[in-house]
MMTF fields as JSON, N, C-alpha, C and O atoms, coordinates in Angstrom:
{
  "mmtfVersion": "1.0.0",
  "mmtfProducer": "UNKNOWN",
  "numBonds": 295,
  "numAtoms": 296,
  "numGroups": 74,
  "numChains": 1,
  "numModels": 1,
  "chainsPerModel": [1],
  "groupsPerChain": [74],
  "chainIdList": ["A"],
  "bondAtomList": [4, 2, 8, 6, 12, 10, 16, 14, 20, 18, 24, 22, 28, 26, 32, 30, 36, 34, 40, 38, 44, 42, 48, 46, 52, 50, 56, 54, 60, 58, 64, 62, 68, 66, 72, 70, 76, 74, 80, 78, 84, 82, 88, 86, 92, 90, 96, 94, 100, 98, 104, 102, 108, 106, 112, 110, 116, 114, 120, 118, 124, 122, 128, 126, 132, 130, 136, 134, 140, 138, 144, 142, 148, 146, 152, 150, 156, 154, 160, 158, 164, 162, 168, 166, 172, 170, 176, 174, 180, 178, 184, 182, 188, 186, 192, 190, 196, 194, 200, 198, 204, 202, 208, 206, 212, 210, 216, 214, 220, 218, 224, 222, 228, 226, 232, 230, 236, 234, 240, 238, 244, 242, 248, 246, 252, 250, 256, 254, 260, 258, 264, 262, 268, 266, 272, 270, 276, 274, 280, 278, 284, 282, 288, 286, 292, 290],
  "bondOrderList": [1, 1, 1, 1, 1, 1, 1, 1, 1, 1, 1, 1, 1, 1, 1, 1, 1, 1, 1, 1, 1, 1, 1, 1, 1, 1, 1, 1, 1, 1, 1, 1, 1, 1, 1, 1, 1, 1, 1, 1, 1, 1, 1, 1, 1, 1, 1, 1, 1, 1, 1, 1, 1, 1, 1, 1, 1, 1, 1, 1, 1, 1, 1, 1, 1, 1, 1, 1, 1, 1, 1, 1, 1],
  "groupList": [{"groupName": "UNK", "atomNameList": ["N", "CA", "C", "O"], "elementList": ["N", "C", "C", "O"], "formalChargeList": [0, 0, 0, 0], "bondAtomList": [1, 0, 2, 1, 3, 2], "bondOrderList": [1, 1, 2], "singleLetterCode": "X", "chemCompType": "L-PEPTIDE LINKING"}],
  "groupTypeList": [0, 0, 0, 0, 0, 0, 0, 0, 0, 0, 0, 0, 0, 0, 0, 0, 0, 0, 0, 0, 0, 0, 0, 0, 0, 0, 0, 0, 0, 0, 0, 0, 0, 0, 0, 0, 0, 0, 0, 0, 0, 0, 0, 0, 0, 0, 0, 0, 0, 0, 0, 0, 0, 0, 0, 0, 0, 0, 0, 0, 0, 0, 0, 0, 0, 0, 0, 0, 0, 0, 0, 0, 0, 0],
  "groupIdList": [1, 2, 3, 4, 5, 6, 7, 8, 9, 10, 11, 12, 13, 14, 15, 16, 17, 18, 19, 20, 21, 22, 23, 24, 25, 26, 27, 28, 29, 30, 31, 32, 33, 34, 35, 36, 37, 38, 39, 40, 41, 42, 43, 44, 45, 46, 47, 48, 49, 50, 51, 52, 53, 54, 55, 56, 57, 58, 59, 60, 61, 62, 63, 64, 65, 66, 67, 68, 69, 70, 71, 72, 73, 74],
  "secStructList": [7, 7, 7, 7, 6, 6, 7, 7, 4, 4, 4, 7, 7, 7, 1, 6, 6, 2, 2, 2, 2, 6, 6, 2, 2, 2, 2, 2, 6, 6, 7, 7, 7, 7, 7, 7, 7, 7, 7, 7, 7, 7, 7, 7, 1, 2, 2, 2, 2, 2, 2, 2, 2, 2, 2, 2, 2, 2, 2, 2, 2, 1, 1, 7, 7, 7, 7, 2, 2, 2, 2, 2, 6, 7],
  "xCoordList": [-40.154, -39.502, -40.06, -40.299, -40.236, -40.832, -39.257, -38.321, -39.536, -38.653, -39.275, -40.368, -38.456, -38.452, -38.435, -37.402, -39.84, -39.433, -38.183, -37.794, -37.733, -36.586, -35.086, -34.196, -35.14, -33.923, -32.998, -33.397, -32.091, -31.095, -29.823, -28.73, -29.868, -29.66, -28.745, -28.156, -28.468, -27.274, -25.729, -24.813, -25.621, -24.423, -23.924, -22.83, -25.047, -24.898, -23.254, -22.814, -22.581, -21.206, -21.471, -21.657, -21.513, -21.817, -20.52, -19.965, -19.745, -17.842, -18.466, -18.253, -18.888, -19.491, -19.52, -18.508, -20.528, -21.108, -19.987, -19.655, -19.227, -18.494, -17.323, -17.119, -16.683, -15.618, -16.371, -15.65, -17.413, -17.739, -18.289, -18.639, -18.155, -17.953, -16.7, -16.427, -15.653, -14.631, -13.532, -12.431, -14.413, -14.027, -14.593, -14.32, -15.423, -16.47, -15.531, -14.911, -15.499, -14.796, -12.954, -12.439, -12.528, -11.331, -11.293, -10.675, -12.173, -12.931, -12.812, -11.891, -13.813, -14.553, -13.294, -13.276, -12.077, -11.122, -10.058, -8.923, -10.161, -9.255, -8.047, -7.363, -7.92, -6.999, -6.985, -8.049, -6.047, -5.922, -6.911, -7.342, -7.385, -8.277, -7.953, -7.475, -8.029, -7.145, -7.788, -8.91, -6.538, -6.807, -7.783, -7.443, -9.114, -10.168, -9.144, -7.984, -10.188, -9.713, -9.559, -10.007, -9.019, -9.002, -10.315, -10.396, -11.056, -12.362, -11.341, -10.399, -11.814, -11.484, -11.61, -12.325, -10.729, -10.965, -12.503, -12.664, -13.087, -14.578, -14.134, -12.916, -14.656, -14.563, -15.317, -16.441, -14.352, -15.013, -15.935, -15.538, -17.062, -18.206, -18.18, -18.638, -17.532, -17.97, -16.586, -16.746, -15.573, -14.701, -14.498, -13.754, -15.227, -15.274, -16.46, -16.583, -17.265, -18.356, -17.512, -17.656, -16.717, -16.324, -15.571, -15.765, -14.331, -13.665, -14.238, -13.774, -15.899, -16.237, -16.936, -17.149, -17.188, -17.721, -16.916, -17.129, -15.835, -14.453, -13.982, -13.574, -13.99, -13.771, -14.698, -14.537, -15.442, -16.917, -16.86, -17.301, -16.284, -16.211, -15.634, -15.847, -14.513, -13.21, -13.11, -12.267, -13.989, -14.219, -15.111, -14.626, -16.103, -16.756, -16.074, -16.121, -15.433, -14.14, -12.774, -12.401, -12.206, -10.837, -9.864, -8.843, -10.276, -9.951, -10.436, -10.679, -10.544, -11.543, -10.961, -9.747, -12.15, -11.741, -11.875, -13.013, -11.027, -10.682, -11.665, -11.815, -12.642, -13.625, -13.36, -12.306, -14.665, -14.793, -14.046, -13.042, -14.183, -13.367, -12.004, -11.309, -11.491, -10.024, -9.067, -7.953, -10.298, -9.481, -9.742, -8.946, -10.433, -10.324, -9.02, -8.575, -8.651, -7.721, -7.876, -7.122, -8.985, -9.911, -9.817, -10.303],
  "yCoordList": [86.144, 85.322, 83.905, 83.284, 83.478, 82.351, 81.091, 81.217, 79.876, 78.928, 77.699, 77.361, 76.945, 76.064, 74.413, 73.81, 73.828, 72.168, 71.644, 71.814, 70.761, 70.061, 70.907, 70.444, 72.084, 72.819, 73.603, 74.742, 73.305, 73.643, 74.657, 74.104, 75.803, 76.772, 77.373, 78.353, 77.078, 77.055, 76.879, 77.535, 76.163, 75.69, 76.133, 75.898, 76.928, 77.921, 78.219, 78.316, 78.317, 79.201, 80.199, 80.0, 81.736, 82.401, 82.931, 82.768, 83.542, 84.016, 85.669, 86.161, 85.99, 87.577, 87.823, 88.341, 87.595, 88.161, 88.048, 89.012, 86.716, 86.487, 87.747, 88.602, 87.806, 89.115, 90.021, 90.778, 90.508, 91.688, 92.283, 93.382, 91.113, 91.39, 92.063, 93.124, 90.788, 91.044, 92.208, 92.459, 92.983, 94.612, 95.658, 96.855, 94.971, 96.136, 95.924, 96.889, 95.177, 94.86, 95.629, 96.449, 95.221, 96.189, 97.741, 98.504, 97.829, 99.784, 100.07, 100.781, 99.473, 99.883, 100.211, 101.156, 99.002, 99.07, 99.667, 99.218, 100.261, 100.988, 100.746, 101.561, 99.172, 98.506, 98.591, 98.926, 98.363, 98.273, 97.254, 96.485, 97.087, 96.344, 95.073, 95.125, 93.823, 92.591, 92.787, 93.138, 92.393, 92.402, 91.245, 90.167, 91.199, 90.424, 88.989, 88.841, 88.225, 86.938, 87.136, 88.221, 86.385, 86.545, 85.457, 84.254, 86.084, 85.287, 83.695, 83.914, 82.45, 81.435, 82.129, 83.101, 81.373, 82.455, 81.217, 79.999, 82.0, 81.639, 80.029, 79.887, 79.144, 78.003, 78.399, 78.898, 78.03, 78.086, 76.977, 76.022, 76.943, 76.054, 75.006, 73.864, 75.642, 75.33, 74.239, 73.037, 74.693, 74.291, 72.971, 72.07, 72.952, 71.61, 70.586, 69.417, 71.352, 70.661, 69.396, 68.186, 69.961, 69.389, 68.194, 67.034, 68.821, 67.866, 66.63, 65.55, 66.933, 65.657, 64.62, 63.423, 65.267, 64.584, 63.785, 62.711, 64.52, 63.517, 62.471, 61.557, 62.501, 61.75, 60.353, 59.162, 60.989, 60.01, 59.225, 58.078, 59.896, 59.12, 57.8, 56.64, 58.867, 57.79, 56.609, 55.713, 56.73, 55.805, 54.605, 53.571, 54.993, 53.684, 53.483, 52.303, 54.36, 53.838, 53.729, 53.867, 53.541, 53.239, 53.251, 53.938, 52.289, 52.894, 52.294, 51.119, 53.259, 53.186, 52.334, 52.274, 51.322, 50.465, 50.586, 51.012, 50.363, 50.737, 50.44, 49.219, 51.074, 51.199, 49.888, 49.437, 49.645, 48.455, 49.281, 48.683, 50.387, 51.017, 50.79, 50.075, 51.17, 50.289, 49.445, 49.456, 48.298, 47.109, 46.796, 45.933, 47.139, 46.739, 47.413, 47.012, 48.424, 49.311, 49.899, 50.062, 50.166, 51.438, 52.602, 53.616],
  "zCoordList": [46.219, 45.214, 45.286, 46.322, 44.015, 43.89, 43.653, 42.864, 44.758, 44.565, 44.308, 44.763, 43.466, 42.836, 43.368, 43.658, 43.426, 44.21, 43.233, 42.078, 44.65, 43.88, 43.385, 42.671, 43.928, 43.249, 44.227, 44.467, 44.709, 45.109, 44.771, 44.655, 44.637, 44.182, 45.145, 44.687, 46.304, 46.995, 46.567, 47.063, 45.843, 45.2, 43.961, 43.446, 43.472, 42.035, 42.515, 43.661, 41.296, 41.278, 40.402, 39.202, 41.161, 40.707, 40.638, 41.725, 39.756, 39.175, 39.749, 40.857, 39.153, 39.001, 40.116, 40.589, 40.885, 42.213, 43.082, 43.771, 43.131, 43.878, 43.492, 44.354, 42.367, 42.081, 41.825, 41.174, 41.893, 42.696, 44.434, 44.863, 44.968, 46.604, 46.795, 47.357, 45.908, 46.344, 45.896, 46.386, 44.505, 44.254, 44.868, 44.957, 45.267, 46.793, 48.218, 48.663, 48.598, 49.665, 49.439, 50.2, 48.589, 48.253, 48.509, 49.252, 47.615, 47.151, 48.761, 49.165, 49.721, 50.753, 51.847, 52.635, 51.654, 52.993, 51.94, 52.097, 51.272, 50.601, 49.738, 49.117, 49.861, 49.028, 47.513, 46.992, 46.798, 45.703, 45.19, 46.049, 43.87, 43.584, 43.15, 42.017, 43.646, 42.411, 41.093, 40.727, 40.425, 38.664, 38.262, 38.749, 37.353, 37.281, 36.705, 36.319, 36.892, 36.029, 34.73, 34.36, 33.788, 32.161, 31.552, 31.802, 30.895, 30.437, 29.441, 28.679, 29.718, 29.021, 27.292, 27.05, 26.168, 24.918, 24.068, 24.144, 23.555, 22.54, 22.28, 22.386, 22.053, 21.081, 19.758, 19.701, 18.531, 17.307, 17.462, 18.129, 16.975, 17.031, 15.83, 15.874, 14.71, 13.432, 13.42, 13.21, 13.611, 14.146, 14.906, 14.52, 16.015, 16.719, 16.41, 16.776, 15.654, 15.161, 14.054, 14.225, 13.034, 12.1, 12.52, 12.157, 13.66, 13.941, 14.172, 13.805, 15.178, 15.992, 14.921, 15.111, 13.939, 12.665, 11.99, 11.427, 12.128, 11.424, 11.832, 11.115, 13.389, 14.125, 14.041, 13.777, 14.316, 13.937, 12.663, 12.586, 11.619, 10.427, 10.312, 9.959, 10.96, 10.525, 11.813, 11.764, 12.845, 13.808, 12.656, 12.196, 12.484, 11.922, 10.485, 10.136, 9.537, 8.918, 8.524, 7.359, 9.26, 9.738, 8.773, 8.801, 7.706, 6.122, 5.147, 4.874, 4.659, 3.067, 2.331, 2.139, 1.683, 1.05, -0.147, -0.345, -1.616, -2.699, -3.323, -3.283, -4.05, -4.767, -6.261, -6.71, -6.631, -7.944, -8.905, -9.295, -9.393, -10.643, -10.084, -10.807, -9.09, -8.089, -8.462, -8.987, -7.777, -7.95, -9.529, -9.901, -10.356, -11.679, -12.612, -13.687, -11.891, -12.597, -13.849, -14.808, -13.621, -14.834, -14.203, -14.703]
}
């Protein structure tokens, strides 16, 4: 296996590997198996995309200022 300068790969958190030792290790001493974690649920993308845009908007304008047809009252 080829490793990488500069990379530290020790500290990876690997979820998987780790809950599958620990459904091997169950299996093996005969225990019941713990129930897996529950996966975090999807983020809509499109979704948070919009929001952060909105946000963004309304950061640089705070509030809209009444247009020339407006204040003329046309």
């Amino acid at each position: 296996m080829q490793e990488m300068i500069g990379v530290d790969d020790s500290v990876d958190d690997d979820r998987y590997a780790h809950a599958l030792e620990q459904l091997v290790d169950a299996v093996v001493a005969g225990d019941e198996p713990a129930e897996p974690p529950r996966p975090e649920p999807a983020v809509d993308l499109m979704t948070a995309l919009q929001q952060s845009v909105d946000e963004a908007r309304s950061a640089r304008h705070p509030a809209k200022r009444p247009s020339s047809v407006d204040r003329e009252g046309k």
